[in-house]
Structures are given as structure tokens and as C-alpha cells.
C-alpha positions, 0 to 999 in steps of 0.5 A: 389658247383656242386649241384649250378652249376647242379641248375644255368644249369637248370635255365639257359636251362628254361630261353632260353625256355621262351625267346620266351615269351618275352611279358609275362610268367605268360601264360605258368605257371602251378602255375599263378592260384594257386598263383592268388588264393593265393594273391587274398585273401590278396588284390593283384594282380600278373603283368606280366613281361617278362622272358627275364633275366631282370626280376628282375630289371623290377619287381622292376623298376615297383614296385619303378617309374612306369615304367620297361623299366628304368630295364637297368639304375636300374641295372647299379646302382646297380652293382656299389653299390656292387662294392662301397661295395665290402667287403660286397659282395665279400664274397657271390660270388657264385661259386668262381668266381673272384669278377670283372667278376662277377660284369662285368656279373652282369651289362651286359643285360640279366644277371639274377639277385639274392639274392645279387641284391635284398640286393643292391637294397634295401640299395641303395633306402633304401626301404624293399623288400617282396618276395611272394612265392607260398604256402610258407611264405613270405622272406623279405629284411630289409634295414630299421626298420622304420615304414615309409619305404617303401614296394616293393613287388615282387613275385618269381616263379619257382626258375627262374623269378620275377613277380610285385605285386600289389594292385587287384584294381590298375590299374598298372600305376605309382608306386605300393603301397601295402598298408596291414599288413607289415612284421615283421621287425628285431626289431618287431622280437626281441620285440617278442622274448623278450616279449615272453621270459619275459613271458616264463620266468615268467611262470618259476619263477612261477613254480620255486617258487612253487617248493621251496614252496613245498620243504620248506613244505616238510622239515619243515612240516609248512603248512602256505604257507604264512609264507613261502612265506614271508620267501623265499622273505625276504631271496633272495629265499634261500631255505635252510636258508628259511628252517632254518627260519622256523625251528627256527620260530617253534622251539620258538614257540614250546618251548613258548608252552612247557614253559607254559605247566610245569606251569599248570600242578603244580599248579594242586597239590598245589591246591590239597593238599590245599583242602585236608589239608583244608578237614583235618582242617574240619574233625579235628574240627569236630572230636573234637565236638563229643569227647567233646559231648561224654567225650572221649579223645580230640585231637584238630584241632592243632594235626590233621594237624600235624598227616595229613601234613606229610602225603599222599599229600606231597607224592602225590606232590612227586609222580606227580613230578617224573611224571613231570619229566618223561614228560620232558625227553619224550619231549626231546627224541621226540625233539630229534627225530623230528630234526634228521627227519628235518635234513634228510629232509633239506639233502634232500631238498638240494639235491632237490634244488641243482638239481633244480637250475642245471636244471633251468641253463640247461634251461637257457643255452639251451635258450640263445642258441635258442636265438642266433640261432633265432637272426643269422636267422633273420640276 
């Protein structure tokens, strides 16, 4: 409170010495070139208006009819808006003065007007009021959302006068009319923000989505991001019953290969006692011409395949099947082996999840915080 009265003391003593310039105060102001400058390279203007405690009042008298000598009528009506609207006012009384005197000062010639005559005089005529600043962004006083409101604009210098602006080319007759790209409106605000949380949100999911492709990768090993893509839709983008999809996709798959395999490998055998048995038949027939040409002893076809089917292909056949059988338990160990891999994989890939979705509701509590404070800015 006493920083506001040291400041409201300072304003105070600069008004009492430029009263002498009644006629003018844009004169005596280091900062007119400047700001000059400043609104020239938007297409305005800077009019003087005197520094006699009514500048307020005769910035926006001009800006509103034309004519700033109407400053006295402007101010009456406004001080019984605030007045018809006391609790929306009272509250901001600066220095904790009753509401009545402060309404009574407020309405008496002279009386510098402030940040609540310019909220009352907008909703009053339902009309935005812009505030040009030098070298500082523009402030702007909302009493409408509509695109067909109108616009006065007023310029603020020194932290103690109100100046009007208008056009470089008007000639300062009649109502201003600024006509260039109008502030941004609450809603034009809230549309930004939302469409820019839309995107920031899109490039989240993106990422988020990326990031559970990976997991998902990297606890099953499946390199087709397609599938898993597929997978992590047809799922709500559960990452571990995605995991778990998948594993069972590669499991049956696995299994149709291996059922196949057993199957390839014993036709290789019978195929190969037939040759041999048929081999024995040959070389039988063959033994038994010779016996006969040369009067020896003759065994027929008939003892040969009984002395050779007893023989080494029913032992060879034995022997691959003891082999077959060794397979199937290597395969089993290795089964074995590859699910204890996948399921310290899916712990971790739980555990990376878990800290994912933790992370990304932080970052959705930090934005709805940003949120609010934009919004409570903005009011």
C-alpha cells in the first residue's frame, strides 16, 4: 500500500507541473518522438490532449463523438456505473478508502482516472478499448467478443496521462476510426490456446505412440511395426496385453513351424531303408544268376531280404530316432530359455511403461496448470 501512495505522490506532483501546458502535453514529452515512430509504422497518429486531470475522459470523449469537451458529461456516467455496480467494483478500491468517497473524488473535475474508469466506460458503451504503450505491447479492455465491436484507442504515457490515436491520414474531426488488425479477443485467445494444445497434444500421442512401438519391439523382439501397430489399436494401446498378443501370435507361428519340421525329417529314413531294402532285392537277384551260371550253392531273392530286413536300416531308422528325440528336448530347452528372456523383457517393459504413463500424467497436470494461469491472465 505505501509503495501505491509513494507512486499515486509522484503522479500527483507531474500532473501539478504540467498544468501549465493545458493546451498540450505531447510538447514537453521526451518519449513523443519515439512513440511517434512507434505508431507510425502501424498507420496512426498520436493527438494531443491537455494534461489537466481529465485526460482520460477527453481521450475517450474524442475517440467515442468527436468532441473532448463532452469529458465532464463522460465521467459523470461513468462514476454512476460504478456506482449501479458497486460489487463489481468496490473490491478494487485502491488504498482502502471507503467506496462512497472514492466514487465522490472520482466524479469531481480534475480527478485522474485509472484502470477502473476505463472497465466502466467500456462496459457502459460496450465498446474494446486499446491501450498503446510505448516500446511495450498493447493492454486491451474486453467488453465484447464480437467481431463488430468497436475499437477506441487510446495511448498511455509516462504512467500519468492518456493521449487519443487515431489514423495518420485523419484529420481529427468526428469520431476516430482505427481501422487495422484488431487485438486478440478472449475467445481468439482461448481458440489459440486450444488449437495449440490440440497440436502439442498431437505431437505427444505421436511420440507416446512411438514409444510403446519400441517397447513392444523390444520385449518380443517382432520387427513388424505394422503388426504391432495393429496390435497396440485393436487393444486401446495396452502395452502389456499388446505384449502378450504378440508373444501369442509368435508362439503359434512358432509351433506351425516346428510341427512341420518332425514330419520332414522321418520321411527321410523310410525313404531311405526303401532304396536300401530295394538295393538288397537287386543285388539278392543278381547273386542268385551267378550261383546258378556257375553251379554253386543258390540262395534265392527270398532269404536275402530275410538276412538283410533285419539288418542295418532298422538300426539306422533307430538311431535317427533317438536323434529326433534329442532335437525336441534342445528345442524345448531353447523354448524354455526364450520365455524367461521374454518375461524379464515384459517386467521391463512394464516397468517402462508404468513410468511412461506416470510422466505423461505430470505433464498433463503441469499443463492444465498452465492452463489456468493463462486463463486467470487473460481475465
Amino acid at each position: 500500500m505505501a509503495h501505491k501512495r509513494e507512486e499515486r505522490a509522484k503522479r500527483d506532483a507531474l500532473r501539478k507541473e504540467r498544468q501549465a501546458r493545458k493546451h498540450g502535453y505531447l510538447e514537453g514529452d521526451e518519449n513523443f518522438v519515439g512513440f511517434s515512430n512507434q505508431l507510425a509504422t502501424q498507420g496512426l497518429k498520436l493527438k494531443d490532449i491537455p494534461g489537466d486531470g481529465n485526460c482520460l475522459f477527453r481521450a475517450l470523449a474524442d475517440q467515442l463523438e468527436g468532441d473532448m469537451s463532452e469529458h465532464m458529461r463522460h465521467r459523470r456516467e461513468t462514476v454512476d456505473y460504478i456506482i449501479q455496480h458497486r460489487s463489481e467494483f468496490e473490491p478494487f478500491v485502491e488504498d482502502g478508502q471507503p467506496f462512497e468517497r472514492y466514487v465522490r473524488n472520482l466524479a469531481q473535475n480534475g480527478t485522474f482516472g485509472g484502470n477502473d474508469a476505463l472497465v466502466a466506460f467500456s462496459c457502459l458503451h460496450n465498446v474494446n478499448i486499446i491501450i498503446h504503450r510505448f516500446n511495450e505491447p498493447c493492454l486491451q479492455v474486453t467488453a465484447s467478443d464480437s467481431p463488430s465491436a468497436r475499437e477506441l484507442h487510446v495511448s498511455y504515457h509516462n504512467g500519468d496521462h492518456y493521449s487519443s490515436v487515431r489514423r495518420i491520414t485523419d484529420p481529427g474531426v468526428g469520431p476516430g476510426v482505427v481501422e487495422h488488425e484488431k487485438l486478440p479477443t478472449k475467445s481468439d485467445k482461448k481458440a489459440r490456446h486450444q488449437s495449440r494444445h490440440k497440436v502439442k497434444s498431437s505431437v505427444e500421442t505421436n511420440e507416446m505412440e512411438g514409444t510403446m512401438i519400441e517397447t513392444v519391439t523390444s520385449a518380443t523382439q517382432c520387427r513388424d511395426v505394422s503388426l504391432i501397430e495393429q496390435t497396440l489399436v485393436d487393444t486401446s494401446f495396452d502395452v502389456d496385453a499388446t505384449i502378450s498378443m504378440i508373444l501369442q501370435l509368435m508362439d503359434i507361428q512358432e509351433a506351425s513351424t516346428s510341427s512341420h519340421e518332425p514330419h520332414s525329417v522321418t520321411q527321410e529314413p523310410k525313404l531311405e531303408s526303401s532304396q536300401t531294402m530295394e538295393s538288397s532285392r537287386a543285388t539278392a537277384c543278381a547273386l542268385s544268376v551267378e550261383a546258378n551260371k556257375g553251379g554253386n550253392a543258390v540262395m534265392n531273392s527270398s532269404q536275402m531280404d530275410s538276412k538283410n530286413k533285419p539288418g542295418k536300416p532298422r538300426e539306422r531308422l533307430h538311431d535317427e530316432s533317438r536323434h529326433l528325440s534329442n532335437r525336441q528336448r534342445k528345442e524345448k530347452a531353447k523354448r524354455e530359455r526364450k520365455e524367461r528372456r521374454l518375461d524379464e523383457q515384459r517386467g521391463r517393459a512394464r516397468t517402462s511403461h508404468h513410468q511412461l504413463s506416470s510422466q505423461q500424467d505430470n505433464n498433463m497436470r503441469d499443463l492444465d496448470r498452465t492452463t489456468a494461469a493463462m486463463e486467470t491472465l487473460s481475465i
